[in-house]
C-alpha positions as CSV (number, residue, x, y, z in Angstrom):
1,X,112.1,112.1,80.6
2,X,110.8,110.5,83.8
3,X,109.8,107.0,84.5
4,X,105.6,107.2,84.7
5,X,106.8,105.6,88.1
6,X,108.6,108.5,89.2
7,X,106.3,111.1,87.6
8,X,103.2,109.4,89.9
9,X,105.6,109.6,92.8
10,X,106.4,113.2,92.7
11,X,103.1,114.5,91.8
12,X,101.3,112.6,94.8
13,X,103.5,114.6,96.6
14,X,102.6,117.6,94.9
15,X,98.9,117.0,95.6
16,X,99.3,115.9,99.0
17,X,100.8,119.4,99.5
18,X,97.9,121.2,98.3
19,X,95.7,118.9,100.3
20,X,96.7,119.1,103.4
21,X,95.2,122.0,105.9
22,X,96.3,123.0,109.5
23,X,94.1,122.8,112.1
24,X,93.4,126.0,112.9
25,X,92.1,126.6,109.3
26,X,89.2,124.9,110.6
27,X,89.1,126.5,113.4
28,X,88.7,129.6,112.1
29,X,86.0,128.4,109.4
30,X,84.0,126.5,112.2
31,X,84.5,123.7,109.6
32,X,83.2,120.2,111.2
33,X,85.6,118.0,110.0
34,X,84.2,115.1,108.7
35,X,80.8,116.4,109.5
36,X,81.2,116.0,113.3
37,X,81.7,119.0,115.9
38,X,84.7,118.7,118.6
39,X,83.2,116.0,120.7
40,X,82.7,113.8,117.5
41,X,78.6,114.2,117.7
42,X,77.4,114.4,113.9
43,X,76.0,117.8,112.5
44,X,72.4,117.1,112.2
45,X,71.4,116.8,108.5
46,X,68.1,115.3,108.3
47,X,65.2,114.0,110.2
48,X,64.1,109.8,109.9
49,X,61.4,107.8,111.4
50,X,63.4,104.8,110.7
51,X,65.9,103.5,113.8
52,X,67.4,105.3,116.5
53,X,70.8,105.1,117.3
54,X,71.7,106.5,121.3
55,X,74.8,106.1,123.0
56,X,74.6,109.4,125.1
57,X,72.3,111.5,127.0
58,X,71.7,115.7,127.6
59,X,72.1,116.6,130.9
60,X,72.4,120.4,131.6
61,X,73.7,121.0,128.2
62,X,76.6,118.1,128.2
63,X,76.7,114.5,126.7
64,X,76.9,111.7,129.6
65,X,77.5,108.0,128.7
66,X,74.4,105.3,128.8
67,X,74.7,102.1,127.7
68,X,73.7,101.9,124.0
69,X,70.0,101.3,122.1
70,X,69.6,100.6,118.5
71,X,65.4,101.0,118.1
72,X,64.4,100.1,114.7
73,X,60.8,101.6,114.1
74,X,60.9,102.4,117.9
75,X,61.0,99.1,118.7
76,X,64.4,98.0,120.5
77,X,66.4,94.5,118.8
78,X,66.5,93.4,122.3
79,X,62.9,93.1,122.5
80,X,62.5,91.7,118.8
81,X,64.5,89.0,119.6
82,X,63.1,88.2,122.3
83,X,59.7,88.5,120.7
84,X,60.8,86.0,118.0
85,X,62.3,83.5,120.4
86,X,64.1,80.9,118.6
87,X,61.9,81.1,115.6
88,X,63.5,81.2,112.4
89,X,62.8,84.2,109.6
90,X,64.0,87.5,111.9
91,X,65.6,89.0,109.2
92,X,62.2,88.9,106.7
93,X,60.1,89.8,109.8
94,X,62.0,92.8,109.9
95,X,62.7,93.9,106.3
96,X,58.6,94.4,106.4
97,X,59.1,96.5,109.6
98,X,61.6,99.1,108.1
99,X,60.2,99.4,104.8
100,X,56.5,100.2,106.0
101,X,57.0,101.0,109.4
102,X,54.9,98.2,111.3
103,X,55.0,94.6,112.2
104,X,53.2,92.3,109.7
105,X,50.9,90.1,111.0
106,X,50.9,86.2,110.5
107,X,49.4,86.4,106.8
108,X,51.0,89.6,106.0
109,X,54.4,88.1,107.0
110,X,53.3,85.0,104.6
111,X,52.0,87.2,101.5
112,X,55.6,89.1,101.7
113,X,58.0,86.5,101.8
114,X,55.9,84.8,98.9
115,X,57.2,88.4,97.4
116,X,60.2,88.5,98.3
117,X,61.3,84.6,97.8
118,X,59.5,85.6,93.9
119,X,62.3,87.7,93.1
120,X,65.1,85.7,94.4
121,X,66.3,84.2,91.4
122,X,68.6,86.1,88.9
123,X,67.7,86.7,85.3
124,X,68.9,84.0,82.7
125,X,72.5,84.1,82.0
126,X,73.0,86.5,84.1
127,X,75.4,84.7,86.6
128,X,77.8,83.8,82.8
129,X,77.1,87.2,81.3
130,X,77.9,89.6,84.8
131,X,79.3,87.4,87.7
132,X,81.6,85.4,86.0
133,X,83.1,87.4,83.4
134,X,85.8,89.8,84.4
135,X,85.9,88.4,87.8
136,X,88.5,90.4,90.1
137,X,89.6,89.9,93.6
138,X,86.9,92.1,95.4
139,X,82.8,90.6,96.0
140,X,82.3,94.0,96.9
141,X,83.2,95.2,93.9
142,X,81.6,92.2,91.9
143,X,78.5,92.9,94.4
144,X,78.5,96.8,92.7
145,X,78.5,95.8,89.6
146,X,75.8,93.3,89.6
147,X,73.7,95.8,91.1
148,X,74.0,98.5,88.8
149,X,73.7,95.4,86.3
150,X,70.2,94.7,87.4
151,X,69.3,97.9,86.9
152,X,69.8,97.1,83.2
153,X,66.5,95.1,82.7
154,X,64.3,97.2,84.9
155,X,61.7,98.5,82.5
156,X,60.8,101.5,84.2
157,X,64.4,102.7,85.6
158,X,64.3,106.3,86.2
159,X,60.5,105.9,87.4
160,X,60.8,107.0,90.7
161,X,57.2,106.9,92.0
162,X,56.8,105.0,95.0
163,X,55.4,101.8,93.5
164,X,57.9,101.6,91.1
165,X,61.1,102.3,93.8
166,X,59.6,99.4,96.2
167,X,59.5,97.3,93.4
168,X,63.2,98.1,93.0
169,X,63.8,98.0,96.4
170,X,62.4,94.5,97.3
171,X,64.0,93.1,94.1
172,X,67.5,94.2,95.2
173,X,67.2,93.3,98.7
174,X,66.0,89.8,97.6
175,X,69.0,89.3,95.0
176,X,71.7,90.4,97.2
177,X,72.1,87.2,98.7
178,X,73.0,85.3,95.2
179,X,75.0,88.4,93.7
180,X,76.8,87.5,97.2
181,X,77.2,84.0,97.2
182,X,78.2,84.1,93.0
183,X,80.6,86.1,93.7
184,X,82.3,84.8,95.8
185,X,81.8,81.6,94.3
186,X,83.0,82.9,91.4
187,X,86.4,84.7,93.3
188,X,86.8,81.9,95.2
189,X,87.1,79.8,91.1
190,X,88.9,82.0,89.6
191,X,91.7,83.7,91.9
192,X,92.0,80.9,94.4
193,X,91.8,77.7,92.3
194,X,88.7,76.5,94.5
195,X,85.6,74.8,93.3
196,X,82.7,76.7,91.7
197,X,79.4,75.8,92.2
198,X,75.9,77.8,91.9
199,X,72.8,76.9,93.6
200,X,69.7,78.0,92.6
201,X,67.7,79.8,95.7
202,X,65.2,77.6,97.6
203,X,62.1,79.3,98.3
204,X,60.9,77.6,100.7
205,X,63.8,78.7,102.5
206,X,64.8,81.7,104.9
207,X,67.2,83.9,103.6
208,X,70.1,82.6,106.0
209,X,69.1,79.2,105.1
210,X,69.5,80.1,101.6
211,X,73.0,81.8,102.0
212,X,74.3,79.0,104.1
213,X,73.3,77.0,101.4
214,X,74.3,78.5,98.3
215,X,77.5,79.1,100.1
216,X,78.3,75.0,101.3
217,X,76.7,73.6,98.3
218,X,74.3,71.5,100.8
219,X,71.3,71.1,101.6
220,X,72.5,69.8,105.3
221,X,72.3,73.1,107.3
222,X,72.3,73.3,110.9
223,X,69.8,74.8,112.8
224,X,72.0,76.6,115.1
225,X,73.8,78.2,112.0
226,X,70.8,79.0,110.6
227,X,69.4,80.8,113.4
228,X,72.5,82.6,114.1
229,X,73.2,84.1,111.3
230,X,69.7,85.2,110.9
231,X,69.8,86.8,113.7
232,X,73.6,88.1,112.9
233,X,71.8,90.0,109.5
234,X,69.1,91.3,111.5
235,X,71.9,93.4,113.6
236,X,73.6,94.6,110.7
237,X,69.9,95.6,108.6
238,X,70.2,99.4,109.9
239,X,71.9,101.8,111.9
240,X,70.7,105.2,112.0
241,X,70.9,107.7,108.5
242,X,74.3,109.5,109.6
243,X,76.4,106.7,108.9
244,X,78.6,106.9,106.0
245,X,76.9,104.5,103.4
246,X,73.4,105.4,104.6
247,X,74.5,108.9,104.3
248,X,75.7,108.3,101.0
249,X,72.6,106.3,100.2
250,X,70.5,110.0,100.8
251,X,73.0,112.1,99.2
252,X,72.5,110.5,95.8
253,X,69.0,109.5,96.0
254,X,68.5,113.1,96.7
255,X,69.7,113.8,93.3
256,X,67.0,111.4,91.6
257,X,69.0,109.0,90.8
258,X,67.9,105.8,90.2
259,X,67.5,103.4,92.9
260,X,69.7,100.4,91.6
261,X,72.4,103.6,91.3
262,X,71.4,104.5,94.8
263,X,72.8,101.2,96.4
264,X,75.2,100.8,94.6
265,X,77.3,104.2,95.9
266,X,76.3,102.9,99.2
267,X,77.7,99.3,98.8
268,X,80.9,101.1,97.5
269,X,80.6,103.4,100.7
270,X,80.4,100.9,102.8
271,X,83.9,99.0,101.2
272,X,85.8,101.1,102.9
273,X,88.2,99.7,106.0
274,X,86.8,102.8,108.2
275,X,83.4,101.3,107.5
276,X,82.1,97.9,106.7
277,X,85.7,97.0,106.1
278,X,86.3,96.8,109.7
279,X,86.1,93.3,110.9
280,X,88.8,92.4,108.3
281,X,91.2,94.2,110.7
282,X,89.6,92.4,113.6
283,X,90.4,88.8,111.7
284,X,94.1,90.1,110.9
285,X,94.2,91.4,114.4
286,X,93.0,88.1,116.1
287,X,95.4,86.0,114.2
288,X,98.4,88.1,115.0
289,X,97.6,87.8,118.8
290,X,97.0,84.2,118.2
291,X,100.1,83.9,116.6
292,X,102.5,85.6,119.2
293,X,100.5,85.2,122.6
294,X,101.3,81.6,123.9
295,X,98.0,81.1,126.2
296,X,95.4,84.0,124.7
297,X,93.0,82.7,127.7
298,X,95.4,84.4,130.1
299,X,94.5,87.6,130.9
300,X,98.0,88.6,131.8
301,X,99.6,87.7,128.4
302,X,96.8,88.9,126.8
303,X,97.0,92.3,128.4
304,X,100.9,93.1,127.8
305,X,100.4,92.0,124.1
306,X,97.6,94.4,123.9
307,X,99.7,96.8,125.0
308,X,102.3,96.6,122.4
309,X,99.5,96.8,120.1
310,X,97.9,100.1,121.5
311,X,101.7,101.5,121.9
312,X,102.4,100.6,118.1
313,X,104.7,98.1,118.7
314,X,102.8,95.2,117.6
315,X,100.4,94.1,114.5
316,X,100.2,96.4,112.0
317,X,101.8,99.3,114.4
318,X,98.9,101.7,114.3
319,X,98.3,101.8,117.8
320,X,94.4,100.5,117.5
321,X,93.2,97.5,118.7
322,X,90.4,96.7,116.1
323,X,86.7,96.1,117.4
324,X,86.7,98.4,120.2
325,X,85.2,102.0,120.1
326,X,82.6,104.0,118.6
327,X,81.4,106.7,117.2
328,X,78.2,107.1,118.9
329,X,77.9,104.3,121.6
330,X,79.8,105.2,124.8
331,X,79.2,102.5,127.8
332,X,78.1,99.7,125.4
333,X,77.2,98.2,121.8
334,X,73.8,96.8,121.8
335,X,74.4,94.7,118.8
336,X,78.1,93.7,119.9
337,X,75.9,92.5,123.1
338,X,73.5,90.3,121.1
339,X,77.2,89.6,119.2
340,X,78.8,87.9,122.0
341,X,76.0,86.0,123.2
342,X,75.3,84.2,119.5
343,X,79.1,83.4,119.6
344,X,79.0,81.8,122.6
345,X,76.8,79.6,121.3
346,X,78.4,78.7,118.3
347,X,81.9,78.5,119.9
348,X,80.4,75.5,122.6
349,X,78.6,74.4,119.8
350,X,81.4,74.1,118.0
351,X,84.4,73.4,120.5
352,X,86.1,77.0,120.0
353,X,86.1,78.2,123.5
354,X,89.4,79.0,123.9
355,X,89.1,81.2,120.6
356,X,85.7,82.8,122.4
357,X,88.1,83.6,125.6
358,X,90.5,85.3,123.8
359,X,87.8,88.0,122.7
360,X,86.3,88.0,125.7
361,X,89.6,89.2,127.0
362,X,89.8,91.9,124.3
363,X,86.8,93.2,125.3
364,X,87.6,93.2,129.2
365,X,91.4,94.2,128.8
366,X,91.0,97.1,126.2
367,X,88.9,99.6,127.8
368,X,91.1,100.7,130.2
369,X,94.3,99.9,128.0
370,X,93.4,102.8,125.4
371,X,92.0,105.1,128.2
372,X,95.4,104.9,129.7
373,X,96.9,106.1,126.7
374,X,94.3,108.4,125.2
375,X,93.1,109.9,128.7
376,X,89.6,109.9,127.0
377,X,86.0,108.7,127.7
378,X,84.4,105.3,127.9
379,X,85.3,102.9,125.3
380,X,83.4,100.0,124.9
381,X,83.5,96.7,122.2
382,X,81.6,97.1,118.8
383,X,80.1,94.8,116.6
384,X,82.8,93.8,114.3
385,X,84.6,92.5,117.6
386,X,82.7,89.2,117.3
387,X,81.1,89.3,113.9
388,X,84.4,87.9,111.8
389,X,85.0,85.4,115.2
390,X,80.5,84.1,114.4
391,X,81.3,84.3,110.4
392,X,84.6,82.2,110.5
393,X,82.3,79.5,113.0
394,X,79.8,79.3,110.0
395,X,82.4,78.5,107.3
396,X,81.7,81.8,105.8
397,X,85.2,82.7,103.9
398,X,86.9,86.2,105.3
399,X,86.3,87.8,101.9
400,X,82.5,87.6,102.2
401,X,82.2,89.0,105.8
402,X,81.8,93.0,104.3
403,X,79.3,91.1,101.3
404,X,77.2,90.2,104.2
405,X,77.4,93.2,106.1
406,X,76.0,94.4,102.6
407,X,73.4,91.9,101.9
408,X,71.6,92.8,105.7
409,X,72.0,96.7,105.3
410,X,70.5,97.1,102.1
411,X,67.0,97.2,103.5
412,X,68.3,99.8,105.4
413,X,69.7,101.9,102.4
414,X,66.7,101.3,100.5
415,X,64.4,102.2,103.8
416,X,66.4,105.2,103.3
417,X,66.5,105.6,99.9
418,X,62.5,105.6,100.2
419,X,62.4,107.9,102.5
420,X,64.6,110.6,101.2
421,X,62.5,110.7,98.2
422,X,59.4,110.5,100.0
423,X,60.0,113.3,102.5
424,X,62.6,115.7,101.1
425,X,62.4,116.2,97.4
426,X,65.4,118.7,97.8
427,X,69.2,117.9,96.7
428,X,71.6,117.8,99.3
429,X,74.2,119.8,98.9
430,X,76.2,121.2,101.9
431,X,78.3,123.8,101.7
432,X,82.8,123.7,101.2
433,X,85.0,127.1,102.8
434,X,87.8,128.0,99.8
435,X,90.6,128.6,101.1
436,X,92.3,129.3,97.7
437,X,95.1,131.9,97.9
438,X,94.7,134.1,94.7
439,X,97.8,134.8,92.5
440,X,97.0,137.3,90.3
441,X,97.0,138.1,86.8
442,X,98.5,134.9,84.4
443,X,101.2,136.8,82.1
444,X,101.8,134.8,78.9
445,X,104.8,135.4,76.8
């Protein structure tokens, strides 16, 4: 009898064999792979009032670059930035705005974060009885199960009236920063031999205060870093409702599920490396180049290193160079805009502007690097290109930077979440071509 080594290794094979389709199958099904036509535009599944995301315009029938605009509730994160100036509390400002679709005023704005900051703290014991027990060596997976955890002392939990989802809604969004900080606290105990201490939430506090906070263990936080990273979790709060988590988000509220349930498939959505996972490969990436270009502020260095990259004969040999490209965005990246400006500040701030020029040079060199090889369109730096760069400048450890991602886009999810239930009330369930060959009658002995 096989090993259950060698048994695993020759049925993956087997099931790779069943799972893999020529092309022209799809073809011939008009199948949209990964639910995007040929020039990588996204069937249209839905309608949402929430954000636009536009990287593209229509002219006579064909998509022509722009340089990109993220509008959340029509209003673009250019202009609420600049509308906030260098006033603290962004991120709350704007949780208000995609949940109820306006702008609060000055008491509004007061009465919600009283709210919010009211459901910050975790239930008792729950840190011992959920965090810290069973930790493993993933927040995102710790962040998961918290979630769902929660959902364990909501009284009403399949009540999916509106009231009763907002309430869900604003006390997720306003845990997510502890469930973050814990557990990575908690990873950081357990499967690093580090310290471990927990904070309670100060709410008094902004939401980047508090993070910055429970992550250091002081209550000395710099301004700078405070304001940057709200800022940094107001460009990650939403980005349209065809991306994958917020897609996922829909697809199982549309089921009724329950909300805590809801965000919880999306968190797990957004894990993935394709995803939210993505600025880990921009860290790995950076320290490789760092590691075998002698002076990263020359651009000449820089660009024959890229090279080998993008050829597949350097870093981890898959011929991408991590951070640039997107799906939808073709001659720019708002938010990798607003990206590069916070860390320049924090890389002056900071004395790290040899680190800054090095990314810089990514995003100069690349374009025309992968065009050379790919003979395609514009290709322009994302958001993950200097979000790891800002996190490591803020002393936030590498294996919280998708936990943040997380802890911003949740109002997003649940904006969605809302609305699906709001405005659809219909499952979603799209349609698979079988392609199974049949074999006949089975003829038993």
């Amino acid at each position: 009898m096989k090993s259950y080594e060698d048994f695993l290794t020759e049925h993956a094979d087997m099931c790779r064999e069943s799972a893999v389709f020529p092309s022209e199958l799809y073809a011939k099904h008009d199948v949209k792979k990964g639910l995007r036509d040929s020039n990588g535009k996204g069937v249209v599944a839905g309608l949402t009032n929430i954000s636009r995301v536009i990287g593209t315009r229509i002219e006579g029938g064909e998509p022509i670059p722009v340089e990109g605009s993220l509008q959340y509730r029509g209003y673009a994160i250019e202009d609420l930035i600049k509308e906030q100036g260098d006033k603290p509390g962004l991120f709350e400002k704007t949780i208000y705005l995609l949940l109820f679709d306006r702008l609060p005023g000055e008491e509004e704005l007061v009465e919600f974060r009283h709210n919010l900051s009211n459901h910050f703290t975790l239930p008792v014991n729950f840190v011992k009885e959920v965090i810290m027990r069973d930790n493993g060596h993933d927040v995102m997976n710790t962040l998961s199960r918290g979630i769902l955890s929660l959902g364990l002392y909501a009284e009403d939990l399949n009540d999916m009236s509106p009231r009763n989802a907002l309430d869900n809604c604003i006390n997720i969004i306003a845990k997510m920063p502890c469930l973050a900080a814990y557990g990575h606290q908690a990873y950081s105990h357990y499967a690093m031999n580090g310290g471990f201490h927990i904070l309670n939430p100060n709410p008094e506090l902004t939401v980047a205060e508090n993070m910055l906070r429970m992550l250091t263990g002081s209550d000395e936080i710099s301004e700078l870093d405070a304001l940057v990273l709200d800022r940094i979790l107001f460009l990650h709060m939403e980005h349209g409702g065809g991306n994958n988590s917020a897609f996922t988000a829909r697809v199982v509220s549309s089921s009724g599920s329950d909300t805590y349930s809801v965000i919880a498939a999306a968190l797990l959505s957004l894990k993935g490396p394709k995803h939210g996972g993505a600025n880990h490969k921009v860290a790995e990436m950076a320290r490789n180049i760092r590691s075998n270009v002698k002076d990263v502020t020359d651009p000449d260095q820089m660009k024959e290193y890229l090279g080998l990259i993008a050829d597949k004969m350097a870093f981890d040999r898959r011929g991408l160079i991590y951070g640039m490209g997107h799906a939808v965005y073709t001659l720019s990246d708002p938010r990798a805009t607003v990206m590069r400006e916070l860390a320049r500040k924090l890389a002056e701030a900071k004395g790290r502007m040899e680190e800054f020029t090095m990314y810089s040079l990514i995003e100069e060199l690349s374009p025309d690097i992968i065009r050379g090889r790919h003979n395609g369109g514009p290709v322009c730096a994302n958001i993950d290109l200097y979000s790891g760069f800002a996190y490591d400048m803020l002393g936030i450890p590498e294996d919280l930077y998708t936990p943040m991602f997380a802890v911003a886009r949740s109002v997003g999810w649940c904006a969605h979440h809302l609305e699906e239930i709001l405005s659809s009330n219909k499952i979603i369930r799209p349609a698979y071509v079988s392609v199974v060959v049949e074999r006949g009658n089975l003829t038993l002995d």
